[in-house]
C-alpha positions in Angstrom: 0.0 0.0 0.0 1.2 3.2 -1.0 1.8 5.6 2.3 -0.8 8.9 1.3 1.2 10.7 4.3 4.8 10.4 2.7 5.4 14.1 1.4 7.7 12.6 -1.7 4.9 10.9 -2.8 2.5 14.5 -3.3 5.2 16.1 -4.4 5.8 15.0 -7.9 1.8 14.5 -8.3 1.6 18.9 -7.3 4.8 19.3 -9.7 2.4 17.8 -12.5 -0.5 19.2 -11.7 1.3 22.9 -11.7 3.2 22.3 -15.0 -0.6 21.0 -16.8 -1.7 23.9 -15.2 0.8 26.4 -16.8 0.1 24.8 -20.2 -3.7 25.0 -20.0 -3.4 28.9 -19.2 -0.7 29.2 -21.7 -3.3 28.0 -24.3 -6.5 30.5 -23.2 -7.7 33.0 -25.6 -10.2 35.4 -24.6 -11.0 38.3 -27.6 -13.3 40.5 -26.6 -15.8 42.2 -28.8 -13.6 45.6 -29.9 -11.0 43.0 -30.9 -9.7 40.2 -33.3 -7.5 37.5 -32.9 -4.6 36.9 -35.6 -3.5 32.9 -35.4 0.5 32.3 -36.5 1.1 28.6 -37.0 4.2 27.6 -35.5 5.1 24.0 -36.8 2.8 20.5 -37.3 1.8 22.0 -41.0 2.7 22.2 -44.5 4.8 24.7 -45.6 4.0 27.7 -48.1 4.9 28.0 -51.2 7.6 30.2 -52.2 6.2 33.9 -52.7 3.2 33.0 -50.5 2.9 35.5 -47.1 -0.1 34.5 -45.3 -1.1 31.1 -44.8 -4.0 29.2 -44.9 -5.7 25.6 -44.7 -3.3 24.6 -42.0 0.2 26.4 -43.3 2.4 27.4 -40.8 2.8 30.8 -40.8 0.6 34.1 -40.2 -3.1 32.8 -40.3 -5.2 34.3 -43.3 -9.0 33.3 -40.9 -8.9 35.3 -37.9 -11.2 34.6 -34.5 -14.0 36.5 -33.7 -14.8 37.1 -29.8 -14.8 34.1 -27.5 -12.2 32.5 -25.4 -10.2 29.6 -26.9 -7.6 27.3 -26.1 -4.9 26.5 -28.6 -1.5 24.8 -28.0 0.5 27.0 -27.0 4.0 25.6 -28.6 1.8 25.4 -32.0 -0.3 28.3 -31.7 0.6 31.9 -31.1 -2.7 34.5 -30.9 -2.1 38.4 -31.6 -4.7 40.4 -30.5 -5.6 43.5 -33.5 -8.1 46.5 -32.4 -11.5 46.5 -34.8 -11.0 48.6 -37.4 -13.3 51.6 -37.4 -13.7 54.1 -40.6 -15.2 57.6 -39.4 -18.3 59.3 -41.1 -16.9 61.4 -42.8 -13.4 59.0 -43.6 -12.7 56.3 -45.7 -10.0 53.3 -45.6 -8.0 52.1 -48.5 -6.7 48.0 -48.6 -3.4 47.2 -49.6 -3.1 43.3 -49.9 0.1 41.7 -48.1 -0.6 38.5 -50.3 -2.3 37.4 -53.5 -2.0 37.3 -57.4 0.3 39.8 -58.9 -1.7 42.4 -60.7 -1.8 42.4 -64.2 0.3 44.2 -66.8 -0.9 48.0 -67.0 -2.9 48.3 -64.0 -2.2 49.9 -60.7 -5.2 48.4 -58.6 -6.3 45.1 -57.8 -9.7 44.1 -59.2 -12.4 43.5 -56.4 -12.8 39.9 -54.9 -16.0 39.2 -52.6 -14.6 38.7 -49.3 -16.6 40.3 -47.0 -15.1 43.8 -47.0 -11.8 42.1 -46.7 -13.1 40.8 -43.3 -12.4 37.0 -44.7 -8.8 37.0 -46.2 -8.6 33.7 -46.6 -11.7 33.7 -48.9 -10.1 37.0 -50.2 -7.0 35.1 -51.3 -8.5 31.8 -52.4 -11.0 34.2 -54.9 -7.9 34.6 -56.9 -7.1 38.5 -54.6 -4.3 40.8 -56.1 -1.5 41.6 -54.0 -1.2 45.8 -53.8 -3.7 48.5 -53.2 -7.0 47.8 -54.0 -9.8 48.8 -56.1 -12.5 48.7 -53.7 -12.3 50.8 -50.0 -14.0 50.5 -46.8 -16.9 53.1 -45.9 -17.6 54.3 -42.5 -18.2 51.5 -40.3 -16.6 48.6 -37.9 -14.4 45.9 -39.6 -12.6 42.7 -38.3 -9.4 42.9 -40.2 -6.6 41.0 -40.2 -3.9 43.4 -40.2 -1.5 41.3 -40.6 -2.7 40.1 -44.6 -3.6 43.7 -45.3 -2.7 47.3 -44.7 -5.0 50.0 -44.5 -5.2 53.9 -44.6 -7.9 55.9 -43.6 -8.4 59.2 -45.6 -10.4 62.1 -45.9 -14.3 61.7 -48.0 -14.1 64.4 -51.0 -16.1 66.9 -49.8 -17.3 69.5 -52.8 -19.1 72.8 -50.8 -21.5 74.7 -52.7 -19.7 77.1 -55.4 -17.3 74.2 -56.1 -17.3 71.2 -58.2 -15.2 68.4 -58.3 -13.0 67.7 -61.6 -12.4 63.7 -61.7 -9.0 62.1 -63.5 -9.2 58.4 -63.1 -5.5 56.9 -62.4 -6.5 53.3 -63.4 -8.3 51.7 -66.0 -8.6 51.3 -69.4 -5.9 53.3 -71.2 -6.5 56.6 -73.5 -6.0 56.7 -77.3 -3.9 59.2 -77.8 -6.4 61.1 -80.8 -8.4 61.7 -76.9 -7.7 64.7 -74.2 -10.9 63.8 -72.4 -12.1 60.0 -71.7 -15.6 59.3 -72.9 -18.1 58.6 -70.9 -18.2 55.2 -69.2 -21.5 52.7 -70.1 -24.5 52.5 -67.7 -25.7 49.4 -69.0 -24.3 45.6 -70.6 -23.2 45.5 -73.8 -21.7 42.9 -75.9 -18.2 43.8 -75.5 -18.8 44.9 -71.2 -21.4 42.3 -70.0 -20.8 43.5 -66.4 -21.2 47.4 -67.0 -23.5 49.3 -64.7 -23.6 53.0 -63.4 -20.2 53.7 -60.5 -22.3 55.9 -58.8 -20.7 59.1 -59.5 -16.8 57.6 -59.1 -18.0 55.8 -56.0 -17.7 52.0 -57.5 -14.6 51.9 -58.9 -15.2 48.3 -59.2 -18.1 49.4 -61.6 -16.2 52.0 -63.6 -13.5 49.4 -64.4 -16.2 46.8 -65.4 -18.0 49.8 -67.4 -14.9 50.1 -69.5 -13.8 53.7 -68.0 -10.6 54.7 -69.4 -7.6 57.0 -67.6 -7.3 60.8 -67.7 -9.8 63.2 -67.4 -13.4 62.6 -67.3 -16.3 64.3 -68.6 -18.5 64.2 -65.7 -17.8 66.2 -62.6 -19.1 66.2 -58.7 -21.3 68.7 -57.8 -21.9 69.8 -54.1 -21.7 67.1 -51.3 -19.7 64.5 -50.0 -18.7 61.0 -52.0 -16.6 58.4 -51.1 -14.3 58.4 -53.9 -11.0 55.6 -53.5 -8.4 58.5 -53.7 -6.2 55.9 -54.9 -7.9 55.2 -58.5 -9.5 58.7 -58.6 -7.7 62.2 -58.2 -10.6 64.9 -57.4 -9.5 68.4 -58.2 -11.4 71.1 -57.0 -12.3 73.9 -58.4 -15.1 76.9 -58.1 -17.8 77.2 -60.0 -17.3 78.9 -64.0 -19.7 82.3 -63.5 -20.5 84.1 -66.6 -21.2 87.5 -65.4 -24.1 89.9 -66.3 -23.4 91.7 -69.8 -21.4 88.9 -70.9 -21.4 85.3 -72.5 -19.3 82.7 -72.6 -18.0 80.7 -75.8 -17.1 77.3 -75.0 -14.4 75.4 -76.7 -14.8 71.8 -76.4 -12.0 69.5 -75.9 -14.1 66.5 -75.9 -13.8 63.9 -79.2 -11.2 62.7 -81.7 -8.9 65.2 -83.3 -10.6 66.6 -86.8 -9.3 65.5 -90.1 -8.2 68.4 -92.1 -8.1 68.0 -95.8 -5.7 69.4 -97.5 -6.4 72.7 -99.2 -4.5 75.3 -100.7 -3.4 78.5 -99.5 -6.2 82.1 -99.6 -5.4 84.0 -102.5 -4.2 87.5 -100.2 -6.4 90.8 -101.1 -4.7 94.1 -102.3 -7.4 96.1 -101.3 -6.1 98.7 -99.0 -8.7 98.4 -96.0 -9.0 95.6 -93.5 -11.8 93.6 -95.7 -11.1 89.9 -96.0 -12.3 86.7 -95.5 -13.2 86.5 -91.9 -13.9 82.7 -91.4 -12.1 80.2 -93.4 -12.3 76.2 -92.8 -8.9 76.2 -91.8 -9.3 78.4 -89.3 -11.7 76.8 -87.1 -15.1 74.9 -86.9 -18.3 75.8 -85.0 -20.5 72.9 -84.1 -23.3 72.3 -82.1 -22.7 68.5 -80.8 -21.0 68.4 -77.5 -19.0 65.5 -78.2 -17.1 67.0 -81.1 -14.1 69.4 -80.8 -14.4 72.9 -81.6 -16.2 76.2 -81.0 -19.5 76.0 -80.1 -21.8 78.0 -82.0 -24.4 78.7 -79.0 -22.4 80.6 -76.1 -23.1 80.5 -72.6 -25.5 83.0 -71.2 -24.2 84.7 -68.0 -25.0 82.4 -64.8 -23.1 79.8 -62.7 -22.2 76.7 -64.5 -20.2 73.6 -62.9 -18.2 73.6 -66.0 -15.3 71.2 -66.4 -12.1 73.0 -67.3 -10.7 70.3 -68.5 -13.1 69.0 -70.9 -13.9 73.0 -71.8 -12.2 76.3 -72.4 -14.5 79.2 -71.8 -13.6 82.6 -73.6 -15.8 85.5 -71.8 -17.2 88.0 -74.4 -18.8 91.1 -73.6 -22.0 91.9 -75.4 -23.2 95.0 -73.3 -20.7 98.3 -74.0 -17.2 98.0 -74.7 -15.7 101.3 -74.2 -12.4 101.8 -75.5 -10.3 105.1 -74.5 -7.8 107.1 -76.5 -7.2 109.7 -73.6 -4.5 111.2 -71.5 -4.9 111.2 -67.9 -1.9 113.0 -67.2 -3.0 116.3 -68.9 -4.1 118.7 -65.8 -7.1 119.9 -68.2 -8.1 116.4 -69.7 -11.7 115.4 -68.7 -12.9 113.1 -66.3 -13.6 110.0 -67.7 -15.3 107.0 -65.9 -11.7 104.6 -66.4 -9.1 104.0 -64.3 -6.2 106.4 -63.3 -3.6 104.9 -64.4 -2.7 101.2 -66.7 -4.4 98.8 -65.3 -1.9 96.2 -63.0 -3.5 92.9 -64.7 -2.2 91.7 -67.9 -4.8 92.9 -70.8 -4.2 90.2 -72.9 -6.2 88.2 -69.9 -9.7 89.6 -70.8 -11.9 90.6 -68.8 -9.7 92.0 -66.1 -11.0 93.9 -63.1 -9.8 96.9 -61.3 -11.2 98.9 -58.4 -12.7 101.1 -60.8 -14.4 98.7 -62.6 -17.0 95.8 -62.2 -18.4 92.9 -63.3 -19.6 93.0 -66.5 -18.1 96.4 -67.8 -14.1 96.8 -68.9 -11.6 99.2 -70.6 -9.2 99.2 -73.1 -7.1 102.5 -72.9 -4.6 103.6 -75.1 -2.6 107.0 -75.1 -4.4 109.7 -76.7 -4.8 110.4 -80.3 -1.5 112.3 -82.0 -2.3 114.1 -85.1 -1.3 116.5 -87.6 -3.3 119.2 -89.6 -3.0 120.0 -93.0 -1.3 123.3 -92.0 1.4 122.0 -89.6 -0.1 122.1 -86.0 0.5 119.3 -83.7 -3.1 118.1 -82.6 -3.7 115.8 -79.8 -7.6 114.4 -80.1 -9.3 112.6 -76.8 -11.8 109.8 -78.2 -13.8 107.3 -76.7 -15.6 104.4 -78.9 -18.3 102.5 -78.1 -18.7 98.7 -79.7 -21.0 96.3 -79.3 -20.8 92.1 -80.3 -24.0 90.5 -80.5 -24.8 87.1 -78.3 -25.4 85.2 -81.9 -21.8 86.3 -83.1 -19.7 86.0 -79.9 -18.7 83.1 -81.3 -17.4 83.9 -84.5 -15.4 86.6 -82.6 -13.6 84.4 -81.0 -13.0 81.9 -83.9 -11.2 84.4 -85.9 -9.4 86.7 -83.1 -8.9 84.5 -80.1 -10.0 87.4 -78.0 -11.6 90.6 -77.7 -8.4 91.9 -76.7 -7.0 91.0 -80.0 -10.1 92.3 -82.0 -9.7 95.9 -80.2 -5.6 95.6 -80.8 -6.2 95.0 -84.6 -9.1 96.0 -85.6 -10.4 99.0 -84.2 -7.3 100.8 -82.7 -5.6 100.8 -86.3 -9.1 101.7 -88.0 -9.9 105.0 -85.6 -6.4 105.8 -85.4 -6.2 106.1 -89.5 -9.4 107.8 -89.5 -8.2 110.6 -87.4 -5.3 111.1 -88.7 -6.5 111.0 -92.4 -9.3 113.9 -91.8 -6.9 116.0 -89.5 -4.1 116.1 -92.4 -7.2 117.3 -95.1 -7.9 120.3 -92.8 -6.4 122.9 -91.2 -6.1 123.2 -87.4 -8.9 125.3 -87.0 -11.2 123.7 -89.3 -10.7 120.6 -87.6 -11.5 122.1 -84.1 -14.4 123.9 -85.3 -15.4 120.7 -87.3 -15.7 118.5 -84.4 -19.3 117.3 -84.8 -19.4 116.3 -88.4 -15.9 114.7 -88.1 -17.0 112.9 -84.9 -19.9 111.6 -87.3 -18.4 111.0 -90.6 -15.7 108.7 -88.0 -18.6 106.9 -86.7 -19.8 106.3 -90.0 -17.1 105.0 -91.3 -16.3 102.3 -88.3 -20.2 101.3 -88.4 -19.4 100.6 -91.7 -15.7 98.8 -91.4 -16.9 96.8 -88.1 -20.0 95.4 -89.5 -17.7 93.2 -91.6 -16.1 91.6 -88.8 -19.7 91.4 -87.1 -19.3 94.5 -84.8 -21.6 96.8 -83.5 -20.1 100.6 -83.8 -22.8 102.2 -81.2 -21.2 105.7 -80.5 -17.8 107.9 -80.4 -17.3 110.8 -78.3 -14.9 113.4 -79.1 -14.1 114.7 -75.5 -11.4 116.6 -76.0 -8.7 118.3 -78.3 -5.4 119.9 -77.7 -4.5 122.8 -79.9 -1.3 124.6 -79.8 -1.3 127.5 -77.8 -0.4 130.2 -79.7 -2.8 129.5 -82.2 -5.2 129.7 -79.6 -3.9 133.0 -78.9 -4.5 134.3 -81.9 -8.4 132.8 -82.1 -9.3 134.1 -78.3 -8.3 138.1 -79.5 -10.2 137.6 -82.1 -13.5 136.5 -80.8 -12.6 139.2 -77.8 -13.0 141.6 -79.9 -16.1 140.4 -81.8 -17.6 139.8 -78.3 -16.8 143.5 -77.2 -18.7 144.8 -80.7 -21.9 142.2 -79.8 -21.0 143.5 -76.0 -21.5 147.3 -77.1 -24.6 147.1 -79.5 -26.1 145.2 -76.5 -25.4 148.4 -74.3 -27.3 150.4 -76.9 -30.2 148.1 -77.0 -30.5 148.0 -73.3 -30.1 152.0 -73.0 -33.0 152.4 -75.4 -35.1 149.2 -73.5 -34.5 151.5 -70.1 -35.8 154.6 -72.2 -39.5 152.6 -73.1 -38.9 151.4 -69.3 -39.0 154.7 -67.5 -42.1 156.0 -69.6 -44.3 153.1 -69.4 -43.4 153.0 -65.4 -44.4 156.8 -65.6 -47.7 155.9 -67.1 -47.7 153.1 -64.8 -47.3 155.4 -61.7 -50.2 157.8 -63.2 -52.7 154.8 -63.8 -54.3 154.9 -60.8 -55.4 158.6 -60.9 -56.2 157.6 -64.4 -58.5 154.9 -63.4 -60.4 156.9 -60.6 -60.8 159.7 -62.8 -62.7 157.6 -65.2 -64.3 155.7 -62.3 -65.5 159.3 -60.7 -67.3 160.4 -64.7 -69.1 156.8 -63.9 -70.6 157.2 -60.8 -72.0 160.8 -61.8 -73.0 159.4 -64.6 -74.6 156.6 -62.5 -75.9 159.0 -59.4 -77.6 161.1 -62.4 -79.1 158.6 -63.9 -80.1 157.4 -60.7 -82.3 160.7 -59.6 -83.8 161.0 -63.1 -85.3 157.6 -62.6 -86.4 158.4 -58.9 -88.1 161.8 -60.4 -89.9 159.5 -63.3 -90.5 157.4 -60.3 -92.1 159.7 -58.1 -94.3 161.7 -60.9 -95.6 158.3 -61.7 -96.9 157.2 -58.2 -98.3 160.9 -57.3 -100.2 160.3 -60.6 -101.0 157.3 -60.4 -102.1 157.7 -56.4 -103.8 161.2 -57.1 -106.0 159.0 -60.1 -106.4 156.2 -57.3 -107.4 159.0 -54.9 -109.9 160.8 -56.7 -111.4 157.9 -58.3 -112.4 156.7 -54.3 -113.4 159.9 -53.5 -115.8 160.2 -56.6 -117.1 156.4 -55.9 -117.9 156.9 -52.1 -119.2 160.9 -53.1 -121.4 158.9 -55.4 -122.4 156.5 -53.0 -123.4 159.3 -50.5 -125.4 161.4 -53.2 -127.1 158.3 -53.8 -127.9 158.0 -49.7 -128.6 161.3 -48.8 -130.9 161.4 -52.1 -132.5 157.9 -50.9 -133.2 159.1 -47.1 -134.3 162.8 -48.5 -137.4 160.8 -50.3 -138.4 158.9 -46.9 -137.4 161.8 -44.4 -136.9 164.7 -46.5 -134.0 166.9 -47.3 -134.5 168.9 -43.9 -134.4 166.3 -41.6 -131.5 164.3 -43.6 -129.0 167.6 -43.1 -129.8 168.0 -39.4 -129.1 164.1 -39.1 -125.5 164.5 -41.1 -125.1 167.6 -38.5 -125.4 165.5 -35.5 -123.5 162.7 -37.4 -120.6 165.1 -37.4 -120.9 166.6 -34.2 -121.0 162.5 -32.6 -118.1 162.2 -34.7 -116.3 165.4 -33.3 -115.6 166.9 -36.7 -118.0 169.8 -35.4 -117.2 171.4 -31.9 -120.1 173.4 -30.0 -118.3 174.1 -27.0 -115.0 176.1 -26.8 -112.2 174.4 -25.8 -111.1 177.6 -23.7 -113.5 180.1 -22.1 -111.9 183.4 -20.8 -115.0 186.0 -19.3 -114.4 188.9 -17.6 -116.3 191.4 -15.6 -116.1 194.5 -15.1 -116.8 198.2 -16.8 -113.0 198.6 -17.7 -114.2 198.2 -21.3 -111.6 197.6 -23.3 -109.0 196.7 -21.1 -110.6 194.1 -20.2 -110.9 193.1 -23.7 -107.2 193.1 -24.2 -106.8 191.3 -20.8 -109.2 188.5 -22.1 -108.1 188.6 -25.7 -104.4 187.9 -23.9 -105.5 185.2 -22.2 -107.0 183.0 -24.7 -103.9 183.8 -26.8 -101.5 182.2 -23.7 -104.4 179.1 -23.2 -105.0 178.3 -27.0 -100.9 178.1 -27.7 -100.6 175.5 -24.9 -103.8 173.1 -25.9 -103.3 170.2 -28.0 -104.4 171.0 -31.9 -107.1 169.0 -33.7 -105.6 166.4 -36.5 -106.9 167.9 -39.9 -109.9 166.6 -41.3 -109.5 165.6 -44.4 -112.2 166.3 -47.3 -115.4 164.7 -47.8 -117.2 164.7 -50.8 -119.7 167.7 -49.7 -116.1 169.9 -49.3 -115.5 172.0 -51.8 -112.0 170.3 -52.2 -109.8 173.0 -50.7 -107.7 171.7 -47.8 -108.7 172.5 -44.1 -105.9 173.9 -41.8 -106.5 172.8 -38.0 -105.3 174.9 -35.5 -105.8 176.5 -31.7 -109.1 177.6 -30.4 -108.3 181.1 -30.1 -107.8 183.9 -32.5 -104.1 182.7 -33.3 -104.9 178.7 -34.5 -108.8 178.5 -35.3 -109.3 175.9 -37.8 -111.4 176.9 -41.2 -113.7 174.3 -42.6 -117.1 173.9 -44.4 -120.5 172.7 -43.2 -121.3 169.8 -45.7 -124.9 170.8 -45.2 -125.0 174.9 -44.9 -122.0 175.4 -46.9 -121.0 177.8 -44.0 -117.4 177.3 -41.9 -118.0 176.3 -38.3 -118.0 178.1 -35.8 -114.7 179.6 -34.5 -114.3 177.3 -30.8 -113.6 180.1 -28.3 -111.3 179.5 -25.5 -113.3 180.4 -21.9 -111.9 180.9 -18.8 -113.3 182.9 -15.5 -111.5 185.5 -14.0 -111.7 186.4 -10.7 -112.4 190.3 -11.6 
């Protein structure tokens, strides 16, 4: 029996059980889920093949299958486990793959054709699919990948981002390769054909897989990015970019295209050469150029660009800008202390001209300037002349093109066409005339010169609009000469001017003395009006009076006759029943009721007494002082028995007794006496 209590026995058994232990924790894996484990064979395989850098299906060597999160056990002599991070591509990043191992690429081309393996996640399947070693064609997009970083190699890179304003010029480093009778690569196939089974649409440069299967060639491409981001491989396509092309207000743009084959020329021979002595020739020869209107053809197209914002390749086009509002073009001296203001700039402008359109701080968009020094002529009589012009041209939309087909440039139409032309215009009129005449000519030689380049520009399919003579430098001592003169004629118009205002001030004064004496005048005449008026005025109230007094005294008499009559007719009616006696004493009492006759005095003075006639005179005095103070009687006014004279009422006393006539006796009434007792 074996003694359990012997310590040699245990101690081999813990020795064991230590060492197994060792190797069991030697062999434990754990990969967590951020990471990936990368197996390296150590011995007990087949080797690899010469060339061969990862292994697979038992090899030894570095692993191509990696293990996903877990714990495992391997041997640890065998086995050795390398723990990777997961790869992780940012959103706005991308990854390219460079293969350690596989095929090696074919002949001409830089990038290895895509193999499905998972987003290289599965080398193994990566490299039996028949994988290229070197970069490869496809890339990983923003996301978490388990890859073995041993079999490949990535680098992360920035997404092409194209902001607004910019676009994105494409030149494809892989691929097909370019005839050489191309600058720009056509455009790859969307769809299967015969010759590419497997072409399809790459998604604006983001399959490259699909844009080598679509037959897309190297070099420039046609299409371009517009705004946004794309997740371009950086490593088969180069993005350039650029800003927008912006054709500005007043101007269009003529685009030469650089897509297509090169144009057969056929031979021709050479333009007989004019010896007419203007600038009339053939503007537009076959040899020259070609205007065409298909886009994939090189040349000039014949419909320019109207102004806007265009995501215009550069490479596949060459836009010319060409004014069509107002060229203005300046033969002026800025340096002259007396030369006008123009609208232009101070000095040359810094740009080169020949880059049209250039821009200063004086200028904007859409307007420019070509200035030359002034004019320098010479009159037919020997002065030195220096003429201040400004020209004012036009090209049309529809002939921009043509413009640039024959001259390259505005620039070189202004340099060769109209500088030489106004220059020789000038100076061909200024040598027929003399200084003067050409100063005082200015108008009708700034006419018969825009006449005559209306006329020379339509030929090269210009619009002359205007030209402005501004100024003109004439010697000085001519001038001289000129200014005493018209002093002198100015002092003559001066003086008979004097005269003509001394005899205006003559016919001044007198009508301003009438003028004072109008209003005198005027009354005067107003005054003969109103007499004449207030006359004619008292004449009608006379014609006016005599007419009512005749027509009242008719009215009058007429009612006194009528109630007379009436009366007659009474009395004569109650004299047949009564008779006439008793009828008059009735009227008498009638007239006493009425108080028309008085039978009692109204004063009374007595006295007594045998004075005689003092007291007559005493009395008599008395009634006089009592009568004046008693109210009179209102006058009775006629009746038809009166004898139609007037009765006058007055006192009762000797000084205002009233007079009238009985209308029955015929006799006056008695005289009322005034009464009054005295105390004698």
């Amino acid at each position: 029996m074996v003694d359990l209590t012997d310590p040699t026995i245990w101690l081999p058994i813990v020795l064991a059980g230590l060492i197994l232990f060792v190797f069991l924790l030697a062999g434990l894996f754990l990969i967590t889920e951020n990471e990936v484990g990368i197996l390296t064979r150590r011995m007990f395989g087949n080797r690899m093949p010469p060339g061969q850098v990862i292994a697979r299906h038992g090899q030894i060597g570095v692993q191509a299958t990696t293990l996903m999160p877990g714990l495992y056990w391997r041997m640890p002599f065998i086995w050795n486990i390398k723990k990777a991070p997961v790869i992780e591509v940012g959103e706005a990043n991308i990854a390219t793959v460079e293969s350690i191992d596989g095929r090696p690429l074919a002949k001409g081309r830089l990038l290895g054709d895509e193999i499905e393996c998972n987003q290289f996640q599965d080398a193994e399947k990566f490299l039996d699919g028949g994988g290229f070693k070197g970069p490869q064609v496809g890339i990983l997009r923003p996301g978490k990948y388990r890859i073995n970083t041993l079999a490949f190699t990535l680098k992360m890179w920035t997404a092409a981002q194209i902001n607004a304003g910019q676009v994105g010029i494409i030149t494809a480093q892989d691929g097909r390769p370019l005839p050489s009778r191309l600058i720009i690569a056509p455009v790859p196939l969307t769809s299967p054909s015969p010759d590419q089974p497997h072409a399809r649409t790459h998604n604006y440069f983001q399959d490259g897989p699909a844009f080598l299967d679509s037959g897309g060639f190297r070099g420039p491409q046609q299409d371009t990015l517009q705004p946004g981001r794309y997740y371009v491989n950086p490593l088969l396509f180069n993005v350039d970019i650029k800003s927008v092309f912006e054709v500005p207000p007043g101007f269009v743009a003529v685009l030469r295209s650089n897509i297509g084959e090169e144009l057969d020329r056929s031979d021709s021979k050479p333009t007989p050469i004019t010896d007419r002595p203007d600038f009339d020739q053939t503007v537009h020869s076959a040899i020259e150029t070609i205007l065409t209107t298909d886009r994939n053809r090189r040349g000039i197209w014949q419909v320019p660009v109207a102004p806007g914002k265009y995501n215009l390749n550069p490479v596949a086009f060459t836009a010319y800008l060409v004014p069509t509002s107002a060229i203005m073009v300046d033969w002026a001296s800025s340096e002259r202390p007396n030369a006008p203001e123009m609208s232009r700039p101070s000095t040359a402008p810094v740009s080169d001209t020949s880059s049209y359109p250039y821009l200063t701080d004086q200028t904007a968009k859409g307007v420019s300037f070509f200035q030359f020094t002034q004019l320098k002529v010479t009159s037919k009589d020997g002065f030195q002349l220096e003429v201040d012009v400004r020209m004012v041209i036009r090209i049309l939309p529809e002939n921009a093109a043509f413009i640039i087909a024959r001259f390259g440039s505005v620039f070189n139409l202004i340099q060769q066409i109209v500088h030489p032309l106004i220059d020789a215009s000038f100076r061909n009129n200024a040598g027929e005339k003399k200084a003067l005449e050409f100063v005082q000519g200015r108008s009708q030689l700034q006419q018969e010169a825009l006449e005559k380049a209306r006329t020379e520009f339509a030929k090269y399919m210009v619009e002359a609009q205007n030209l402005l003579i501004s100024y003109i430098a004439v010697d000085e001592s001519l001038l001289a000469t000129q200014t005493q003169k018209e002093i002198a004629i100015q002092q003559q118009a001066q003086y008979q001017q004097q005269a003509l205002a001394e005899e205006q001030r003559i016919a001044v004064q007198e009508k301003t003395a009438r003028a004072n004496l109008q209003p005198q005048v005027v009354q005067a005449v107003l005054q003969v009006e109103i007499n004449e008026n207030e006359a004619k005025a008292l004449v009608k109230q006379a014609e006016g009076i005599r007419d009512s007094t005749r027509i009242k005294a008719d009215g009058e008499g007429a009612a006194v006759r009528t109630v007379g009559q009436a009366q007659a007719d009474a009395y004569l009616a109650q004299a047949e029943v009564i008779g006439p006696e008793r009828v008059a004493l009735v009227r008498v009492m009638e007239q006493v009721k009425d108080g028309h006759v008085r039978i009692t005095p109204d004063t009374l003075v007595a006295t007594s007494g045998d004075s005689g006639g003092a007291n007559t005179m005493i009395t008599a005095y008395l009634a006089t002082l009592l009568g004046s103070k008693t109210t009179p009687l209102p006058a009775r006014r006629p009746t038809a028995e009166s004898d139609g004279s007037a009765g006058v009422a007055g006192t009762g006393g000797p000084a205002g007794a009233s007079t009238s006539t009985n209308p029955m006796t015929g006799s006056a009434p008695p005289t009322p006496k005034s009464s009054t007792k005295s105390s004698t």
